[in-house]
C-alpha positions as CSV (number, residue, x, y, z in Angstrom):
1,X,61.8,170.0,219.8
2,X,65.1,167.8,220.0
3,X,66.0,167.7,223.9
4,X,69.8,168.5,225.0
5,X,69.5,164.0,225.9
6,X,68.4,163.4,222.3
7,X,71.4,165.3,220.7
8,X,73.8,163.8,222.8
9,X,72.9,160.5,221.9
10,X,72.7,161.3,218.8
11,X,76.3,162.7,218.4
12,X,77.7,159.8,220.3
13,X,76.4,157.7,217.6
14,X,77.5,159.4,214.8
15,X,80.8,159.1,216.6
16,X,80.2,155.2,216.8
17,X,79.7,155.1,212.9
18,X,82.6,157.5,212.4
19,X,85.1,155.7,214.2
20,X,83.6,152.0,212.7
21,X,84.0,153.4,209.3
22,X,87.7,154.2,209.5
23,X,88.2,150.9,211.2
24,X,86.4,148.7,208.0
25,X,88.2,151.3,205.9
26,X,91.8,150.7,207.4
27,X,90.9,147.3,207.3
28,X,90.1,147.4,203.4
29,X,93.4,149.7,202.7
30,X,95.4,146.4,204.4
31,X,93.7,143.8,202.8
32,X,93.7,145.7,198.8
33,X,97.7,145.9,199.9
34,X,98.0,142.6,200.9
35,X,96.5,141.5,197.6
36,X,98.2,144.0,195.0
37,X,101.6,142.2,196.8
38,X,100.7,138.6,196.3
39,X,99.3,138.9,193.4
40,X,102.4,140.6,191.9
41,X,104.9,137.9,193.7
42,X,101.9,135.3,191.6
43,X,102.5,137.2,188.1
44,X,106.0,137.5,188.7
45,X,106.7,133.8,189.6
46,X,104.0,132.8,186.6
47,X,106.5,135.3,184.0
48,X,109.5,133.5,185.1
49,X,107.9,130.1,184.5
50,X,106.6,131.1,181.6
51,X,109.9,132.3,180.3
52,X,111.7,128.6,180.9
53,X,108.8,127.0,179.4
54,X,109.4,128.8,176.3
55,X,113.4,128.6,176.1
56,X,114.1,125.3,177.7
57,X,113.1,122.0,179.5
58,X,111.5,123.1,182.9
59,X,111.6,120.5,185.6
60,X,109.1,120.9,188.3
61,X,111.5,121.4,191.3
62,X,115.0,120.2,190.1
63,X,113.8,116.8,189.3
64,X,114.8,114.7,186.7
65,X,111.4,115.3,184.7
66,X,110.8,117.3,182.4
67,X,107.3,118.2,184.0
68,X,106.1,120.5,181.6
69,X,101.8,119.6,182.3
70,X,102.8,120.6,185.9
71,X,104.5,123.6,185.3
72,X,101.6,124.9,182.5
73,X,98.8,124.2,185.2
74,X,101.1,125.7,188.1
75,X,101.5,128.8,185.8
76,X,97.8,129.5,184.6
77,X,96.5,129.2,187.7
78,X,99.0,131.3,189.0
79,X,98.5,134.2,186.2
80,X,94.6,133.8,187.1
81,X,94.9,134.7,190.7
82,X,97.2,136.9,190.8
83,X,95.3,139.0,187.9
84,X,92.2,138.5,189.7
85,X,94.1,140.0,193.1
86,X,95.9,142.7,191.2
87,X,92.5,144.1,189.4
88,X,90.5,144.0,192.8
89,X,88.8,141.1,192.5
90,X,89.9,139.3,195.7
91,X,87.0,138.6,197.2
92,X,86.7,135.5,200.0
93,X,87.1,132.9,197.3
94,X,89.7,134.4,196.0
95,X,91.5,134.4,198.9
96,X,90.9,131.3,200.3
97,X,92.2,129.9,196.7
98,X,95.4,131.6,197.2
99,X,95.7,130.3,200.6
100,X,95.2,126.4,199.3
101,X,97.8,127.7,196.2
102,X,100.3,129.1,199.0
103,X,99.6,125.8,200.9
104,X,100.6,123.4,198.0
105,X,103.7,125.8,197.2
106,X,104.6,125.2,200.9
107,X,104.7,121.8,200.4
108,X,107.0,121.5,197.9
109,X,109.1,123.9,199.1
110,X,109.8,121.7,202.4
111,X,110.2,118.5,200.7
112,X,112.6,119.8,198.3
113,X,114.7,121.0,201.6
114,X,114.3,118.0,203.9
115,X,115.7,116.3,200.3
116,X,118.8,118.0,199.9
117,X,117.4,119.8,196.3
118,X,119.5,123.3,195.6
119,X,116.0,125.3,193.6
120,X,112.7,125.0,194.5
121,X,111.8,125.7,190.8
122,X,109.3,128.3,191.9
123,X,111.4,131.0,189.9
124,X,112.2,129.5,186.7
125,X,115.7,129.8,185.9
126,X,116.8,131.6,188.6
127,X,117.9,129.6,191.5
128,X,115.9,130.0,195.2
129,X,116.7,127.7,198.2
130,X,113.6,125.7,199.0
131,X,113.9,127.1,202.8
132,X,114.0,130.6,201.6
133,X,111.3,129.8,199.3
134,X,109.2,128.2,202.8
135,X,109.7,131.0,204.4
136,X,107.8,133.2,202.2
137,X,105.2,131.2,201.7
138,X,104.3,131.4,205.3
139,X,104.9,135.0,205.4
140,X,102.4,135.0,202.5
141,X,100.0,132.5,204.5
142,X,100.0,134.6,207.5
143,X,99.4,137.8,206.0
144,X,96.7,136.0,203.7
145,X,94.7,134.2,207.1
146,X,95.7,137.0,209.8
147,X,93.3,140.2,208.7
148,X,89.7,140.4,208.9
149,X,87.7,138.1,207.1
150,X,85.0,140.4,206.5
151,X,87.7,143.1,204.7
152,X,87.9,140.9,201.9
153,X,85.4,141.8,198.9
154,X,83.3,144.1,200.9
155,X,83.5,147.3,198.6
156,X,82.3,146.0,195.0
157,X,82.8,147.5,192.0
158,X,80.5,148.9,189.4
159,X,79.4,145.8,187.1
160,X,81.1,146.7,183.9
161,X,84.4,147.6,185.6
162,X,84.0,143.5,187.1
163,X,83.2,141.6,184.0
164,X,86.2,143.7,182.1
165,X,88.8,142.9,185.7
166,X,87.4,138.9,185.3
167,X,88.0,138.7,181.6
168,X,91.4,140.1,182.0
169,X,91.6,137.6,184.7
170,X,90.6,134.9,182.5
171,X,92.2,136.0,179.1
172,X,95.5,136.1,180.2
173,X,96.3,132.5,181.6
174,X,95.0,131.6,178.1
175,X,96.9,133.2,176.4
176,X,100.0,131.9,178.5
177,X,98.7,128.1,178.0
178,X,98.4,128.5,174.4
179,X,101.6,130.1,174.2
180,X,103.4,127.2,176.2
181,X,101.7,124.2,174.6
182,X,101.8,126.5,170.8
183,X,105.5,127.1,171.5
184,X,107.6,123.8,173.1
185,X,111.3,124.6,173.1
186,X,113.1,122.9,170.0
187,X,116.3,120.7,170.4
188,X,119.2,121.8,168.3
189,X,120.9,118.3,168.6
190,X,119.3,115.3,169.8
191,X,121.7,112.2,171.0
192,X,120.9,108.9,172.9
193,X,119.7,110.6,176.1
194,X,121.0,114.0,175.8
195,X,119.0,116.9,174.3
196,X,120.7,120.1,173.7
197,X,118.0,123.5,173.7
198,X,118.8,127.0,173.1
199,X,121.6,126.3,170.8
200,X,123.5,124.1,172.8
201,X,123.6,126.4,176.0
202,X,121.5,123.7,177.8
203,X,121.5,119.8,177.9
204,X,118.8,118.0,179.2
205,X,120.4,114.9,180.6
206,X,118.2,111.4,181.0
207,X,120.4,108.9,182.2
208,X,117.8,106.1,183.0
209,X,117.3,106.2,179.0
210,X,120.9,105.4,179.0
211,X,120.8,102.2,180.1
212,X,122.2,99.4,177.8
213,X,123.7,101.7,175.6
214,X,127.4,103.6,175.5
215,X,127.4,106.1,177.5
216,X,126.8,109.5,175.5
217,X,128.1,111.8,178.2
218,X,131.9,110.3,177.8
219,X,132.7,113.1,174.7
220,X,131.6,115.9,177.1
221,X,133.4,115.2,180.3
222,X,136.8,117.2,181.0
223,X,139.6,115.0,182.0
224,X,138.0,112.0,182.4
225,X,139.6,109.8,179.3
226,X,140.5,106.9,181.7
227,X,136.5,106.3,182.9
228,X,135.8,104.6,179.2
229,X,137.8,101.6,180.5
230,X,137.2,99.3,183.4
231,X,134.0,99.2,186.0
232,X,133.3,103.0,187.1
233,X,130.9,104.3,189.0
234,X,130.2,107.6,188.2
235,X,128.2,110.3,189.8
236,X,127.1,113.9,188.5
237,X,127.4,116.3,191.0
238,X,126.7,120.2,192.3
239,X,129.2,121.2,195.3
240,X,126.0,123.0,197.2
241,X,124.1,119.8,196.9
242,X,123.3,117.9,200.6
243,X,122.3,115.3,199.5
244,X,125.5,114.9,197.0
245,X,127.8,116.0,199.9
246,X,125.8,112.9,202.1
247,X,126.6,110.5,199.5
248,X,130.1,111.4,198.8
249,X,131.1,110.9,203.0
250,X,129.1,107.4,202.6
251,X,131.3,106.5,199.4
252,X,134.5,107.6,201.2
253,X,134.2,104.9,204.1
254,X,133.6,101.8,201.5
255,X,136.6,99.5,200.5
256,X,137.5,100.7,196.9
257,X,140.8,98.0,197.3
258,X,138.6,95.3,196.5
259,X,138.8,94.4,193.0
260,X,135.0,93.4,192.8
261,X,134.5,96.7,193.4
262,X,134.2,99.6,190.7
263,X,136.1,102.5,190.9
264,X,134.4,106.2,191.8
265,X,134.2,109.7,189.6
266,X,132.9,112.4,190.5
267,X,131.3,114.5,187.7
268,X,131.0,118.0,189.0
269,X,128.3,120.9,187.5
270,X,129.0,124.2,186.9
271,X,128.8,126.6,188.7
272,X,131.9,124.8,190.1
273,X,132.9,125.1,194.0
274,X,135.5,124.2,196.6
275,X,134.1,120.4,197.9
276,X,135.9,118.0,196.8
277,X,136.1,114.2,196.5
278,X,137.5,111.4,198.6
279,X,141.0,110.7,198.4
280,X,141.9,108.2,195.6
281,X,138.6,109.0,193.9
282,X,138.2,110.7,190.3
283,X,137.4,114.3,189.8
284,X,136.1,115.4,186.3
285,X,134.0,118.2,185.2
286,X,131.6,119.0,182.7
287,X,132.3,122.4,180.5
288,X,130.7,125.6,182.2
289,X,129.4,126.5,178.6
290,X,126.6,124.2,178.6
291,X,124.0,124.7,181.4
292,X,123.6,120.5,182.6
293,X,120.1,120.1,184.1
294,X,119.8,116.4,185.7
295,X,118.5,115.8,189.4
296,X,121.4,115.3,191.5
297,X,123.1,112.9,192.9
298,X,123.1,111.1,189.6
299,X,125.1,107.5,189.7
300,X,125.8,105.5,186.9
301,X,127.2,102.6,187.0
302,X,130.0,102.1,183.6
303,X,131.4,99.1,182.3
304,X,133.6,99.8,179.6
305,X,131.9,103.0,178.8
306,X,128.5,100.5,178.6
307,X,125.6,102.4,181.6
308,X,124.8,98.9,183.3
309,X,122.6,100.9,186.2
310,X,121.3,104.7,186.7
311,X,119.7,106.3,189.8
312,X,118.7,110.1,190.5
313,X,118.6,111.7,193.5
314,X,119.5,111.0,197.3
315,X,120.4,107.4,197.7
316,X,119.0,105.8,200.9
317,X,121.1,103.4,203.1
318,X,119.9,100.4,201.8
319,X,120.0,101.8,198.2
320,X,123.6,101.8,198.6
């Protein structure tokens, strides 16, 4: 017979295992949250990159490359993870993946804004400071490292429901790789350096294949007839650019009285803004019906509408 001692103890530890099991549960319900939200920011970002890869050129960042292997490996291994997150399947390895993924995003995101870039590119199209873009990534690195270690994977599922979550994981970034290699976007016009997509609603610009040649930009510029005579230097612009608004105050302060020395436009990219040019400097634009996609600052130096020199993006001191 059970003594009054031995059912005490025994309550109290039925207690203990109570109160443990909400705790590991809680714990579970935070980390299965955690997941189904970064692997939904994961699919998302991997749609939208998809979506550029499909329609136009995608360059990795807002650089002047059309990085299109970078972009196709960035995307598939983002569709794997966050599938694999999303279905349950985000176990320890999983996680600390996403946390090397989120690292590398990190990365890029702050060298983009130390360099004055306007997009991080981790969105496609649509346009995200590289600070804001820093921002969540640590957000998504702290929520990823902060929780229990041992929450991650410790419920499995039955084996069937697994190997049907892993193939969906791994069917899908297929899928999207075939689609993107299968389905490059097409040119409607091709010229010297310039390749029109999407029907002419966005222009690819390469200037450093314009080198030697005429200068196959001239036609398209608005109210710069004047720049296809003499020395120019010319420089493609956007108004929220740093590193465009760095070199414009460093062109302001040289000597442009000197005769050896060619004179300045500035070629400003839609969407247009208020900053504007030094004094006794050239201001031209290039139509808002064609999206322009170059790195910026791009300088090219003209000499009688012939591109003797090209340079993208910021110009250090002793480039200048």
């Amino acid at each position: 017979m059970a003594t009054f001692r031995d059912v005490t103890r025994m309550s109290a530890r039925g207690a203990i295992r109570q109160v443990l099991s909400q705790g590991v549960g809680s714990s579970f319900r935070r980390c299965r949250s955690i997941a189904m939200c970064v692997g939904l920011l994961l699919l998302g970002a991997a749609t939208l990159k998809l979506h550029q890869l499909l329609t136009g050129p995608y360059l990795f960042g807002g650089g002047g490359v059309d990085s299109r292997g970078i972009a196709i490996a960035f995307t598939t291994v983002e569709i794997f993870l966050g599938c694999m997150l999303v279905t349950g399947l985000c176990g320890p390895q999983v996680r600390w993946a996403t946390v090397a993924l989120f690292c590398c995003f990190l990365g890029v995101s702050l060298v983009k804004a130390l360099s004055g870039a306007q997009s991080c590119g981790c969105f496609g199209r649509i346009p995200v400071s590289p600070w804001w873009a820093a921002i969540v990534d640590m957000a998504v690195l702290s929520a990823l490292v902060w929780p229990d270690p041992t929450a991650w994977g410790q419920r499995t599922h039955p084996r069937r429901a697994t190997a049907s979550r892993l193939a969906a994981a791994c069917v899908l970034p297929m899928i999207a790789v075939v689609a993107a290699l299968g389905s490059p976007p097409s040119w409607s016009e091709r010229s010297d350096g310039i390749k029109f997509y999407r029907d002419g609603r966005v222009a690819l610009l390469l200037p450093e294949q314009w080198v030697g040649k005429h200068c196959p930009l001239l036609p398209h510029i608005v109210g710069g007839n004047e720049i296809a005579r003499g020395r120019w230097e010319v420089v493609l612009y956007h108004h929220n650019c740093r590193a465009c608004q760095e070199l414009m105050e460093q062109l302001a302060n040289r000597d442009d009285g000197d005769a050896s020395v060619a004179r300045v436009a500035w070629i400003e990219l839609p969407p247009y803004g208020s900053l504007a040019p030094p004094a006794g400097h050239l201001k031209c634009r290039l139509p808002a019906e064609c999206e322009w996609v170059v790195e910026t600052p791009a300088r090219l130096m003209l000499d009688d509408a012939m591109v003797t020199g090209a340079s993208l993006g910021p110009i250090t001191e002793d480039a200048s």
